[in-house]
N, C-alpha and C positions, 0 to 999 in steps of 0.2 A: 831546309835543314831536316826538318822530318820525313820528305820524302830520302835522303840520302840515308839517314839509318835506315828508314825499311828496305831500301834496295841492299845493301849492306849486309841486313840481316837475311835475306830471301837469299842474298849471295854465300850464307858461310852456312844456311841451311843446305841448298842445294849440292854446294859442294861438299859436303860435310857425306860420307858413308854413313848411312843410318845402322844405329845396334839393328833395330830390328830386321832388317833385310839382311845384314851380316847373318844372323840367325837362324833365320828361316832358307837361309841356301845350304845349310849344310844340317843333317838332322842331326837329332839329341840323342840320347837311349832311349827316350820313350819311344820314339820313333823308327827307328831301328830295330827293337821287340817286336811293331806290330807287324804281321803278314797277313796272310789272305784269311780271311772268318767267314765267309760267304758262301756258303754248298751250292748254289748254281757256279761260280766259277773253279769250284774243286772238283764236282760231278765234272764241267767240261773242261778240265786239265786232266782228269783221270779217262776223260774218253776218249783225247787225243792220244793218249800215251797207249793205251788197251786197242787203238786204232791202228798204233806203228808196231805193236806188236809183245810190247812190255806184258810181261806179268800183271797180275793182279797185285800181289805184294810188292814189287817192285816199282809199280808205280805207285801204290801209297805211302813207301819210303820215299820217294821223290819228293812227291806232293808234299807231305809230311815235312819238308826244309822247306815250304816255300808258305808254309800254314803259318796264324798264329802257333806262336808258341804253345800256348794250352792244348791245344788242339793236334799240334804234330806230336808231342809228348802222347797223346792218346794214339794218333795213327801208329804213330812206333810201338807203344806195347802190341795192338792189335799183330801189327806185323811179327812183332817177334815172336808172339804168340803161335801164329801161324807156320811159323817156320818151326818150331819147335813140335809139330803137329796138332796142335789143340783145334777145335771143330771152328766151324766158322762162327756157329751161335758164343759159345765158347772163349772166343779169341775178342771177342764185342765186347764181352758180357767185363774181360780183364782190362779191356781199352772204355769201356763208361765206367769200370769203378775206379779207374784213372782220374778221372775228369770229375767225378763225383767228390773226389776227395779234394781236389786243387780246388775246385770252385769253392769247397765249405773254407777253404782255410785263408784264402786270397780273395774274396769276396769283398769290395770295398768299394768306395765314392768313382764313378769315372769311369770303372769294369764293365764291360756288358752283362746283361743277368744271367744268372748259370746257366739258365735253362735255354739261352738263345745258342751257344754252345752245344750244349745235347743236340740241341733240336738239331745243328750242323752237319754232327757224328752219326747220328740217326738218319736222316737224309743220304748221308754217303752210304750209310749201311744197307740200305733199302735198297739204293739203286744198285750198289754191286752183290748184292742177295744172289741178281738171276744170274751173272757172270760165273761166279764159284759154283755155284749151285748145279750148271748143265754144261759149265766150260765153254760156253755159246763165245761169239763175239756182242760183246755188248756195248759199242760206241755209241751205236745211232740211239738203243735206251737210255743211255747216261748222258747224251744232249737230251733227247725228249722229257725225261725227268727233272733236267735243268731249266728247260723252260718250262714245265708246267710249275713249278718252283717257283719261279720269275713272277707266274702269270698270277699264283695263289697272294707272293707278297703285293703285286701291285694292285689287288683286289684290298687286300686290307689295310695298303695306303689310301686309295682311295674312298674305303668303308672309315675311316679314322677323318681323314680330311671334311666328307660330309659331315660327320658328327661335329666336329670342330665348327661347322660353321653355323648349324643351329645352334652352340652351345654358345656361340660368341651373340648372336643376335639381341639379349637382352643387355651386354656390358656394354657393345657398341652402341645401341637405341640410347640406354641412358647417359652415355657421354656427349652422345649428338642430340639430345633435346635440348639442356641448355643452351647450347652454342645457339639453333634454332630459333630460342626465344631469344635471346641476345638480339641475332643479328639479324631474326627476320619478324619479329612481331614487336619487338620494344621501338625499334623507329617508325615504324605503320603507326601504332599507338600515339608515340609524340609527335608524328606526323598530324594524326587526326585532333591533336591537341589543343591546336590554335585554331579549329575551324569551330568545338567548339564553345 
């Protein structure tokens, strides 16, 4: 009998559509808001596009729809700005105090920190510096910048990772000493016990 409800029960699980796989196939708003936050992969969507022959501005209106939202609200003033003639330093300076302002006001649990953001805008800025600056073609800069980008965070994953593991070494020692004496020196003990 008790095996017949657990088959029963396994049976109206399985069949049963879970909420949560219902949910997670189809996304939320939150997920839906998020785009790309990553300056190695905006650097190389903006190289590809400056490579087929796009504008500068033009491709960071692109990009700009395919960004976080934070982030393209910033690429879009830059641009507009630029389009309206203002200098390139200029046109930055009106797209960071964009972002400067959103971050103070929307700043909250679960955001990334404002400053990983700048850091984004500033990244994209630097690389396309030398494009506007000589009218050059700058693809092959704006991949080389994306992986030195790459190469800088996987440095300070890795510099973070080491430190994490010297830093664990005293919580993990003390969780594994008792068990230790538990299971390998209290039976040796009551072993030697009866001899005597």
């Amino acid at each position: 009998m008790v095996v017949g409800v657990l088959l029963a029960s396994a049976a109206v699980v399985l069949l049963t559509p879970s909420a949560r796989l219902r949910s997670s196939s189809r996304p939320t708003g939150a997920q839906e808001r998020h785009g790309i936050g990553d300056a190695p992969l905006i650097l190389d969507l903006l190289a590809a596009m400056l490579f087929s022959g796009a504008t500068v501005e033009s491709a960071l209106v692109l990009v700009a729809d395919s960004c976080d939202p934070r982030i393209g609200v910033c690429l879009t003033r830059v641009c507009a700005a630029r389009r309206l003639g203002a200098s390139w330093d200029s046109s930055w300076e009106v797209g960071l105090s964009e972002w400067d302002g959103r971050s103070t006001t929307r700043a909250g649990p679960g955001r990334r920190r404002p400053d990983a953001g700048r850091r984004v805008l500033l990244e994209v800025r630097q690389g396309l510096h030398f494009a506007t600056a000589t009218g050059a073609p700058s693809a092959g800069l704006l991949h080389a910048q994306a992986d030195q980008v790459r190469r800088r965070h996987n440095r300070e994953v890795d510099r973070r990772a080491a430190a994490l593991g010297v830093q664990l070494v005293l919580p993990l020692g003390l969780c594994s000493l008792p068990a230790f004496i538990c299971l390998g020196v209290v039976p040796v003990v009551i072993g030697l016990l009866p001899a005597l």
